[in-house]
N, C-alpha and C positions, 0 to 999 in steps of 0.2 A: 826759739821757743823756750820756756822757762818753767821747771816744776817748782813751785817756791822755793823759789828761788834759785835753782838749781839750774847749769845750763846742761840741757837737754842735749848738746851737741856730746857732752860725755857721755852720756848712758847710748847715744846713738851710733859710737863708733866714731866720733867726730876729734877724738883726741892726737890724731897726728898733728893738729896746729900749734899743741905742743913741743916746741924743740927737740925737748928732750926725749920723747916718743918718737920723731920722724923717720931716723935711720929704719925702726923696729917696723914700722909702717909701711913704709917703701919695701921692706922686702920682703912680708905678707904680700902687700897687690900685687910684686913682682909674680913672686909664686903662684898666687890666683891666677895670672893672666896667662901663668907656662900653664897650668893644670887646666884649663879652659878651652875648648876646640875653637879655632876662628869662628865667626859668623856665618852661615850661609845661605842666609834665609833676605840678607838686608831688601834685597833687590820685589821682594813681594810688598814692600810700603812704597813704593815707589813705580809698581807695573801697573796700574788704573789713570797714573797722569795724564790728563791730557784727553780721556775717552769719557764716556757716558753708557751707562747702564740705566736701562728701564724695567720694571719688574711688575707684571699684573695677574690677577689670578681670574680664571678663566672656568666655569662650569659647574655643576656641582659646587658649594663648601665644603672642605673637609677640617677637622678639628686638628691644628697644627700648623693652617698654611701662613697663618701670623708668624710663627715661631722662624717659619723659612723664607717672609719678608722682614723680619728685623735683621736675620743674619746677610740678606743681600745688602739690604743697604748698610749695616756698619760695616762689613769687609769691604764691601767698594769703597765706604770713605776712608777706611783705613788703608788702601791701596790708592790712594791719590785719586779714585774717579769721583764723577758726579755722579748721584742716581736720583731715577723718577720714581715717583708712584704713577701708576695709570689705572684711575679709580675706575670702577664696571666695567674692567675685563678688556675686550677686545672692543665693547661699544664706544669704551670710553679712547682708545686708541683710535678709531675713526674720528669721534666726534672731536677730537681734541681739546681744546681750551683748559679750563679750570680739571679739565679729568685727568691732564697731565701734570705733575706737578712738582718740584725738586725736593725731595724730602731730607729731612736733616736728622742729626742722631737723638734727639729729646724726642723727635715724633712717632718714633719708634717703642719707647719707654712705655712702662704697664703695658705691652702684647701680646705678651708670654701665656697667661696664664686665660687670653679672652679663645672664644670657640669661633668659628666661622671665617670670614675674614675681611677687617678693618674697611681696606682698602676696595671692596665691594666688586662684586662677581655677576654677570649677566650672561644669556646667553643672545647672542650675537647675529642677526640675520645680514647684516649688511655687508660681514667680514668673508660670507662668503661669494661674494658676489668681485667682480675685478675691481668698479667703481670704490666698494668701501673699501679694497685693500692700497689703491691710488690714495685713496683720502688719509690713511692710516701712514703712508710713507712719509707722506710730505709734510705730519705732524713730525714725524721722528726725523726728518732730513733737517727741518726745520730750528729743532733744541741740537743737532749735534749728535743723533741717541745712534751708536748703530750697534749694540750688543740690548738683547733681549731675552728675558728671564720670564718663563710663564711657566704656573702652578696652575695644574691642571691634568684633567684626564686624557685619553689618548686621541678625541676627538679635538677638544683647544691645543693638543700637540702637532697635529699632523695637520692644521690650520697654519700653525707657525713655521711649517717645513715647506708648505706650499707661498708661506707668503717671503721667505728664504731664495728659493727657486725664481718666484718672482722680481727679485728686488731689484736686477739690473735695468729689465726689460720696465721696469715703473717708474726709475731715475732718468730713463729713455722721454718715457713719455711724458713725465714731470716736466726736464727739461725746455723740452718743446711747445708744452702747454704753458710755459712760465711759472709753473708752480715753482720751482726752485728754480735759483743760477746753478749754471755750469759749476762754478766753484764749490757750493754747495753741495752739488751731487758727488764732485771729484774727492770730497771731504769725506763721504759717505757711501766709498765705495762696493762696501760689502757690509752686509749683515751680519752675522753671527747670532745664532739661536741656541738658547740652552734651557733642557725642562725640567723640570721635576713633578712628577707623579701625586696628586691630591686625588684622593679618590678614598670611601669609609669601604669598597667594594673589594681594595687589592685586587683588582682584576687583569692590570698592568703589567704581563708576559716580561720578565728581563730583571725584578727588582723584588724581594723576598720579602718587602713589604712596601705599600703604600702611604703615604704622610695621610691618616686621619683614621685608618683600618683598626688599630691599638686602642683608639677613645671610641670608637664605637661597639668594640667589644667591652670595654667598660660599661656604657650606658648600656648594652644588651644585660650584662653579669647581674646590673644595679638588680634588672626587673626580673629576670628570673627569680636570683636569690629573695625577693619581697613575691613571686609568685609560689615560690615555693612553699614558703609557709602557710597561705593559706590553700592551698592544693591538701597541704596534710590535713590539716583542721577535716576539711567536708570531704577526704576522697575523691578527689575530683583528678580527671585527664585535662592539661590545658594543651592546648593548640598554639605555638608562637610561631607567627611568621615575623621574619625579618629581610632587612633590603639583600638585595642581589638578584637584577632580571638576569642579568646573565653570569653571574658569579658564584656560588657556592661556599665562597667561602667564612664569609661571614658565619652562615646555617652550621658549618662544618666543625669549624673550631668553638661554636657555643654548645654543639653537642657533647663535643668533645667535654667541654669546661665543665657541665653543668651533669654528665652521666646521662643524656639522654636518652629514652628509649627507641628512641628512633628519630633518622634525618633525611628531608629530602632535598636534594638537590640539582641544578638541570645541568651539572657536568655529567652523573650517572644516576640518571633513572633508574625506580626497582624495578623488580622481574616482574613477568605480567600478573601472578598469581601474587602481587603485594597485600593485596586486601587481604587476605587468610593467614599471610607471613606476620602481618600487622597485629590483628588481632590477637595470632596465639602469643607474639610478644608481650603484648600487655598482659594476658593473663596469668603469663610465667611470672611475670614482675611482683603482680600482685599476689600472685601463691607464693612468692617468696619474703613476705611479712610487707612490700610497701604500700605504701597509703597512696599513691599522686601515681601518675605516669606525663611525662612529659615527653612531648611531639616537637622538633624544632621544623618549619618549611622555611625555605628560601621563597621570596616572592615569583620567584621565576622555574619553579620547581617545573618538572614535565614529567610522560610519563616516556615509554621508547617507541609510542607513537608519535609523541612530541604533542602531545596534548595538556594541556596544565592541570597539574593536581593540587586545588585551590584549600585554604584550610576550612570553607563551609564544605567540601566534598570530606575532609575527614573527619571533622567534628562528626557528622552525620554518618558516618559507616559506622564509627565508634558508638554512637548513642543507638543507632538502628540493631547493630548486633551484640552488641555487650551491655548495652542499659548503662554505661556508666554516665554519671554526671560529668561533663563535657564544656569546656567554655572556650572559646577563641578571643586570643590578644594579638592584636596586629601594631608591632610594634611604632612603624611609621618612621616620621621626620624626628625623631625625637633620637636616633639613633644618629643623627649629625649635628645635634646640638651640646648644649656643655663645654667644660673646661678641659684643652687638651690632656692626654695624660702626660705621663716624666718622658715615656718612651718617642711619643709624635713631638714633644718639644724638643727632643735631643736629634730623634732622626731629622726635623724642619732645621734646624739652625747649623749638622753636618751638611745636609745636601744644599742649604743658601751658601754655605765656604765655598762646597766645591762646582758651585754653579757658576761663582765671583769667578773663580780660578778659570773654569775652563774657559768661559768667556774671554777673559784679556788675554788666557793664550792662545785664543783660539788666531786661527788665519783663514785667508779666502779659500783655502781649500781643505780646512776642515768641516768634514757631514756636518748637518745640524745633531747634537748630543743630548741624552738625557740620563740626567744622576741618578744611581740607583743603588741601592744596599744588596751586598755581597756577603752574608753574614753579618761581621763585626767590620767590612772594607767598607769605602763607598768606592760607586766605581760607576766611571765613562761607558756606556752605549749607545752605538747609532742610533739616531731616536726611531729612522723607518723600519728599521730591521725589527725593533720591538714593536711597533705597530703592528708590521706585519703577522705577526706570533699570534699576538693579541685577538688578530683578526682570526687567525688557521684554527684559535679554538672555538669563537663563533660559527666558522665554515664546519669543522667536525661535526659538534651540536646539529647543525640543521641538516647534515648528510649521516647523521645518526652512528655515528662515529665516536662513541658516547668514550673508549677506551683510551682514543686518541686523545680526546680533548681532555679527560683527567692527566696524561703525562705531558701533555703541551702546557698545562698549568704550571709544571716543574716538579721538583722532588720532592718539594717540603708539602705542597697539596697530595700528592701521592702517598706517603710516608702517614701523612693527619688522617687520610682515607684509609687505609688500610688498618691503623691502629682502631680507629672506629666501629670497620668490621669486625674484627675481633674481639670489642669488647661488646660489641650491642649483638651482633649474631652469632657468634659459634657456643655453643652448648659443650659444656666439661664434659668429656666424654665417660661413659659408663664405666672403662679398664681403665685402671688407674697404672700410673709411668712407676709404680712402688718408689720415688724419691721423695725426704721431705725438704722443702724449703723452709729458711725461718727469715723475718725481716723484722727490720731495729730501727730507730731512730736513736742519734748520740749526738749531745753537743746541746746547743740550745737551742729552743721551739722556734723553726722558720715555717711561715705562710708557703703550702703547698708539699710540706711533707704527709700528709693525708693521702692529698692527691695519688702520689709517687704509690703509699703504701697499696692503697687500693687497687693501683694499675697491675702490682706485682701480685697480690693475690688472687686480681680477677686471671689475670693472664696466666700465674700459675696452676690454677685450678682445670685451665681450659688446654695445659699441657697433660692435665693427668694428676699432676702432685698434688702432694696432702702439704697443707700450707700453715706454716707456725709462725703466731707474732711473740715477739718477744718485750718486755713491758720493762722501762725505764732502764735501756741503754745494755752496755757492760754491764753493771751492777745488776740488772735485772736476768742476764744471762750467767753470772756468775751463782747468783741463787736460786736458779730453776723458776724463772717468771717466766714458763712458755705455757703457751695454750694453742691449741687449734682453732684454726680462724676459717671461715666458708664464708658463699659469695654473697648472704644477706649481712655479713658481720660488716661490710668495709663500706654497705648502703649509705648514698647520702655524702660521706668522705669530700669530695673533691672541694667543694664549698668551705669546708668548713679551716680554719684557723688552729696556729700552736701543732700541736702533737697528740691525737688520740692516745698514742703508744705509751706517751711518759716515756722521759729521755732526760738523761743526766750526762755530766760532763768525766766522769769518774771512767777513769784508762784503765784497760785490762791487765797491765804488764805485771801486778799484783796476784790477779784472781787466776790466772792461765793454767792451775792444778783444777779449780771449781770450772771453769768455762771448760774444760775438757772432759769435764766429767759430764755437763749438764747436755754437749752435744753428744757425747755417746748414749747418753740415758734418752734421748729424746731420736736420737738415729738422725742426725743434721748432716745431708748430705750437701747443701750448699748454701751458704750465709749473703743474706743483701744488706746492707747496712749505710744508712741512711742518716747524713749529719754537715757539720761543718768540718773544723780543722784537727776536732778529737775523732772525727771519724777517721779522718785521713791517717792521724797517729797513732790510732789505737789497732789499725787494721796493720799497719806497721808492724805493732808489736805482737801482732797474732802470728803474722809471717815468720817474725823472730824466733816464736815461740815454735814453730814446727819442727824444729831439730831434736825439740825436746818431749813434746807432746804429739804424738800422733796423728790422736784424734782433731787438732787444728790442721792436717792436712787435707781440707775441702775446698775447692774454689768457692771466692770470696768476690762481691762487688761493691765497691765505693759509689754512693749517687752523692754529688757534693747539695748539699742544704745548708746554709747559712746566709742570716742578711749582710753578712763581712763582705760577701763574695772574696775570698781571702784563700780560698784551695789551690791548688796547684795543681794543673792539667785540665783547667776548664774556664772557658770566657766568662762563662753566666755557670750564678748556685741558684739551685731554687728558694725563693724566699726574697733575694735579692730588689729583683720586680717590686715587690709589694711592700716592701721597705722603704724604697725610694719615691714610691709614691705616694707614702707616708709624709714622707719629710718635705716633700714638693709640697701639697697639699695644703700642709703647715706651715711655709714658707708663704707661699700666696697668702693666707688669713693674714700675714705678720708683716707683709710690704702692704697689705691693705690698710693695716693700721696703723702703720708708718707713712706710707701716703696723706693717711688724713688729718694726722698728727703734724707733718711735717716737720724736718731739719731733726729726724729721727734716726740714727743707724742701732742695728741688730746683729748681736753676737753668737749665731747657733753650733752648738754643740751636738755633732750626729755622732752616731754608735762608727762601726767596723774594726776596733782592735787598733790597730798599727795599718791597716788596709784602708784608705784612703778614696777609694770607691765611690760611696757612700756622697760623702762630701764632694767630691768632683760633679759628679753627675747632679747628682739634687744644684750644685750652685750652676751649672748648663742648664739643667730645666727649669730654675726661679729667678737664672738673670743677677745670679748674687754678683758682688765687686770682687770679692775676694772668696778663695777658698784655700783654708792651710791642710797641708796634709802631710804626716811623716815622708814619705817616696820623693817629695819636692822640699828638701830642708830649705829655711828662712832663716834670716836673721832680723836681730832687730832693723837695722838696716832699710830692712823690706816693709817692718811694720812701718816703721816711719814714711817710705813712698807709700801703704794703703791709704794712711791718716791724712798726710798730704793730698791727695788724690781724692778724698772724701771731701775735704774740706773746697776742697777747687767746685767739686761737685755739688754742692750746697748754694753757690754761686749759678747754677742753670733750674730750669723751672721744676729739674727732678732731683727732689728736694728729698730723699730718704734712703737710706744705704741698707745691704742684707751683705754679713759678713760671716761665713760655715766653717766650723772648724773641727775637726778629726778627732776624735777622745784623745787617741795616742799620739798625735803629730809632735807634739815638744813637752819634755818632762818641765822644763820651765816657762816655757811660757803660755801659762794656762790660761781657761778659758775666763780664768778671774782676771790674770795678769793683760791681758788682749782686752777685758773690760775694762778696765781702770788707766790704762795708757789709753782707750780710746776719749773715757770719761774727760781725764783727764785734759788733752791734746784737744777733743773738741770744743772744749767751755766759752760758752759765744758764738757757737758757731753749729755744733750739734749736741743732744744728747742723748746718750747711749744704754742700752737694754742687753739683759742677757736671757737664754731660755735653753736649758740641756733636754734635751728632748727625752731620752733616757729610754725605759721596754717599750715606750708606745710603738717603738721601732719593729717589734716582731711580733705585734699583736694586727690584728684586724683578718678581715677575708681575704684569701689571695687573689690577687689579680689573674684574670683573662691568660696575661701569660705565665705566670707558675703553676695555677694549674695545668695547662695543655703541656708544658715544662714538664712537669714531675711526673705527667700521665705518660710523657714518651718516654720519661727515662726510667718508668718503673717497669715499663712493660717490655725494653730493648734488655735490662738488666736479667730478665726474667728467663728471655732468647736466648741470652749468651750462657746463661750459668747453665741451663738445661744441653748446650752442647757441649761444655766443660765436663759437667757432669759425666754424660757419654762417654768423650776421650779419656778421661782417669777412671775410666770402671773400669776393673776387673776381679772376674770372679765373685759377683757379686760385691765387692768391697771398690772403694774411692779412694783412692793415695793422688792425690795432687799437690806437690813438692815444689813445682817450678814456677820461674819469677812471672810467666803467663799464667795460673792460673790464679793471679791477687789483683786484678785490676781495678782503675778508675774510669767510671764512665762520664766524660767529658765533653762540653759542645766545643769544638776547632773550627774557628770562622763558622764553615756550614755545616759541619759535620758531627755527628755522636758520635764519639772515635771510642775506645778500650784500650787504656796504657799503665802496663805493670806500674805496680806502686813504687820497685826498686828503682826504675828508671827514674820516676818523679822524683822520689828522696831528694837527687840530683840537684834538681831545680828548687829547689825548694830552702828558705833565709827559715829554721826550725827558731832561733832566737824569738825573730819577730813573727813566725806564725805567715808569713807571705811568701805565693811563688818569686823567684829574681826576675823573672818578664812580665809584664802587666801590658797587655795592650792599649786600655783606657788613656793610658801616661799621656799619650799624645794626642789627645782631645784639649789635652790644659793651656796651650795655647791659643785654641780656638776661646774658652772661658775668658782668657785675660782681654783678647782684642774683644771680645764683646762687651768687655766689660770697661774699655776705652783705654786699655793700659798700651805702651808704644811694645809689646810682648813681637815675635820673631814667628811668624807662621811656617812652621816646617813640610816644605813642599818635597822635600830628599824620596817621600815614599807616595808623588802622587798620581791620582786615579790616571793612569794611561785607557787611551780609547779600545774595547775588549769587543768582540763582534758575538752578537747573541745564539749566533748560528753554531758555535764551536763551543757555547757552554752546557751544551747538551751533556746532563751527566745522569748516568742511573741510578732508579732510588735504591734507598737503603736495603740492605738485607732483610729478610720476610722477617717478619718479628712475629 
């Protein structure tokens, strides 16, 4: 290639063919190749040779199950197998022909971002019968197929386990009947079944979330937030019911979201006297300055007769004894339609890897398995074992067992239910706990610190304390910007975007004589403080400052908020969510328009600092080819294979490239430099766009999950400080000195953990603002094969088979 005139093989590294250069060259790569660990991963492009994967979705749609058919079929073809589609489900599996069908990597292209799924879904009368499962084998004996991928809920899973169980006994009679030769069946001697969970209900016992749960809380958010405003306008109670006959938890987590004034649902029916519990709730609400009162039902709500309490039963209690204006929205099928969100794209394309994988490793006497998220893991369970679960919380429900079947849901439904109690029904009690709290936001405005702020003041209030917001960070506490905050002030909150509080980026380490004065003048018995990576540092330096000042000796809590997700001591920031779905969102509009443009590629510029987050994930949920980020240095080198690779790519029917790049990933090769080498290098072949996305990044409503985010961690923040508090009283006075009482509240895999800030320090690159462990890092692999590059999928950490029965773990501490 040639910049005029210029050969490109210079600027590309290519000058060892220079003589004179050679020796200098050769003992670079030498170096490289000692500094470099062997391979270990070779053997995964090469474990699919020679087999065949079928992949069909089964029951229900749910928004994502595309995302988790693009990823089977490109890791099987990148592991040497063939793979099918099997268009309508398990019908199209009996019926065979044109429904079975070998799918290639183009036909997978533009998936990402569609709702429902492609490859089409029925529900199945034939398959349960023995005949249509004979007819279903001898399709699949016939191509070769014996490893089998179905997306789907727990009824097309335990269809799949049964037709597993069957497979010998059907080669048997295949045999015999001639439907297949002996050799044929000897080919095909085993099955292998592996699932993954589609379902908008999460109601799937073993997996912390379901593939489509995420974008139907989106679509629930959407209609709230647009009912909300006109609720205020006319004063009006609306009534939303949404899906879940037997689930909950859809109903549960929009209440959560949305500040509900109440929820019902049929894991835990109210008490019998709900009708009068209901009413004085609305009343409280409205004596307490609000205009709306919002009711969320689950479709399957009951009462602990097991009778259904339907939403024309409350509309009508509410209009019969309150007189208020009253309307019912029933949300319907519209809560499984739309565009996945970043979160179902990323979980469908994790659980298609590791559905590939279990597959070709599976053997004749591995259970049939189904992929399931473990916090931030994916991870192997027996698929019966979790059917079974599934079912113990149905059997509870109809044996009225209503307590049981909340903890058979798991921790994290227990944990949402509990928080809910407390914030919709306990009442601040009359005697007040005499502490005050004060809460902050610092660093820059992330989607869902509202949220957080609110949890911490409702929750505080309902400990007893007098509750102070503090208004535009450090600087606002250095010059006495507190005020008392009560539980009409923080109304409305959770919805809403940025920063009520005002929050600046301005570090205490200055003001620490005025911040000691404005906590003693104000009697600040415990500080929440609410941010990104200045929170993290500025709480730092308040630590520091206790040697000197006093009065900073209060227990203190870090809730990390920024879209960097860049803190140390936690998987997910609040804000993060909703950023990402930002860029996603944006990212679809711009392969749409390169799509219809054609032989177009796109250079996007996302926010996170030096934290590469941002950029990884958005290019997993838009399908981008590339994504640069500082954690994973490049050289030109590398651009030169993207460019190459683009231009190969220009050559098949999917004719348009999406290229994300990290603000801080390379001081030189900027997002101008990466335009103009691509302008350049494509000419004839593509042409090339750029777009920095810039604040739109921390701006809009937060997502489903930053709110329920920020509402647990405001309200766990609140728990801890108030027992802090406790243990450093005495004698009326607060002295808390030690490295446990300055913590960070953190999500770990599953868990909200509490970890001194001095331990963090540790882990923590302060140059560039990032912890040194990321766990995202190793998702980027999964990016590049999908993105068709020949990249090394590392299996060193993977999902081993866990029995659902032994992850029995109790929920969190009473918040």
């Amino acid at each position: 290639m040639l910049v005029r005139g210029l050969d490109l093989g210079v600027l590309l590294g290519d000058w060892p063919k220079c003589p004179l250069n050679m020796e200098i060259w050769q003992e670079r790569e030498l170096a490289k190749k000692m500094s470099q660990p062997p391979e270990k991963h070779e053997h995964t492009r090469n474990l699919g040779s020679g087999k065949a994967i079928a992949v069909l979705t089964s029951g229900g749609d749910a928004q994502g199950m595309n995302a988790a058919v693009r990823a089977v079929v490109r890791v099987g073809i990148f592991t040497g197998a063939k793979v099918y589609f099997v268009h309508e489900g398990y019908q199209g599996l009996v019926d065979g022909g044109d429904n079975i069908q070998e799918a290639t990597w183009e036909r997978v292209s533009m998936m990402l971002q569609l709702g429902g799924t492609v490859i089409g879904s029925a529900r199945c009368q034939d398959f349960r019968t023995r005949e249509g499962r004979l007819k279903a084998a001898r399709n699949l004996v016939k191509r070769g197929i014996t490893n089998l991928c179905v997306i789907g809920g727990d009824g097309s899973l335990t269809g799949a386990d049964t037709f597993r169980a069957e497979w010998s006994n059907l080669l048997v009679e295949l045999v015999k009947t001639g439907g297949v030769t002996a050799e044929e069946a000897k080919n095909s001697s085993h099955l292998n079944i592996v699932g993954m969970v589609g379902s908008i209900d999460n109601d799937f016992c073993g997996t912390d979330m379901t593939i489509g749960t995420d974008s139907a809380l989106h679509r629930i958010m959407e209609i709230v937030d647009a009912i909300t405003t006109t609720a205020q306008s006319h004063q009006r109670t609306f009534v939303l019911e949404v899906m879940g006959r037997h689930c909950g938890y859809l109903a549960l987590i929009t209440a959560l979201a949305c500040g509900a004034d109440w929820v019902f649902i049929p894991e835990s029916p109210p008490e019998d006297d709900w009708e009068e519990h209901l009413c004085r709730r609305l009343i409280e609400t409205r004596g307490r300055g609000s205009r709306l009162n919002i009711i969320i039902v689950a479709e399957g709500a009951i009462n602990k007769q097991g009778q259904p309490i339907t939403s024309e039963d409350i509309k009508n209690l509410v209009v019969k004894r309150l007189g208020y204006d009253t309307r019912v929205t029933i949300l319907g099928h519209v809560q499984r339609g739309g565009t996945p969100s970043a979160f179902d794209r990323i979980l469908g394309s994790r659980m298609g890897v590791e559905a590939v994988m279990a597959l070709l490793e599976g053997t004749p006497d591995t259970p049939a398995c189904v992929v399931s998220l473990s916090g931030n893991q994916a991870v192997r369970l027996p698929l019966m074992e979790c059917v079974q679960v599934t079912k113990d919380v149905t059997i509870a429900m109809n044996e009225r067992r209503f307590e049981d079947a909340v903890k058979l849901r798991g921790r994290s439904f227990q944990n949402n239910w509990n928080v809910y109690k407390l914030l919709a029904h306990v009442r601040p009690p009359s005697t007040k706990s005499g502490y005050n709290l004060a809460v902050m936001n610092v660093g820059a405005p992330a989607s869902g610190m509202n949220a957080a702020v609110r949890a911490a003041v409702r929750i505080g209030l309902i400990h007893g304390h007098k509750m102070l917001a503090v208004h535009d960070g450090f600087d606002g506490l250095a010059h006495g910007q507190v005020e008392e905050i009560g539980w009409g002030g923080v109304g409305g909150w959770t919805g809403l975007g940025g920063s009520k509080l005002g929050t600046k980026r301005t570090l205490p380490k200055k003001y620490l004589e005025e911040i000691s004065a404005t906590i003693s003048s104000f009697n600040i018995h415990g500080l929440i403080i609410i941010g990104g990576f200045e929170a993290f540092t500025g709480s730092l330096e308040l630590v520091e400052g206790r040697g000197k000042y006093e009065e900073l000796c209060i227990p203190l809590c870090v809730i990390p908020a920024t879209v960097s997700n860049n803190v140390p001591g936690s998987d997910f920031s609040i804000g993060a969510d909703t950023a990402l779905n930002t860029i996603t969102t944006t990212c679809d509009r711009i392969k749409q328009s390169a799509a219809g443009t054609k032989r177009r590629v796109f250079i996007i510029e996302t926010m996170g600092g030096y934290c590469g987050y941002l950029a990884t994930m958005a290019g997993l949920a838009s399908g981008a080819d590339a994504a640069y980020i500082f954690e994973d240095p490049f050289t030109i080198r590398d651009l030169q294979v993207n460019v190459e690779h683009l231009c190969e790519k220009m050559k098949t029917t999917v004719k348009r490239g999406l290229v994300l790049r990290n603000e801080k990933c390379n001081e030189n090769y900027t997002t101008d430099f990466i335009f103009n080498l691509y302008s350049e290098e494509g000419k004839g072949i593509f042409e090339s766009r750029k777009n920095v996305l810039g604040h739109m990044q921390q701006g809009g409503t937060p997502t489903p999950f930053d709110r329920n985010f920020g509402t647990k961690m405001g309200a766990k923040s609140v728990a801890w400080l108030t027992g802090k508090i406790k243990e450093y009283s005495r004698h009326g006075r607060i002295f808390a000195n030690t490295a446990d009482s300055a913590c960070l509240l953190g999500m770990r895999r599953r868990s909200l953990v509490f970890q001194p800030l001095a331990e963090l320090e540790e882990e923590t690159d302060f140059e560039h603002r990032l912890p040194k462990q990321q766990w995202w890092l190793k998702l980027r692999p999964i990016l590049k094969i999908l993105a068709k590059y020949k990249a090394d999928l590392d299996t060193s950490e993977k999902a081993h088979l866990e029995h659902i029965t032994h992850k029995g773990v109790p929920a969190e501490a009473n918040i």
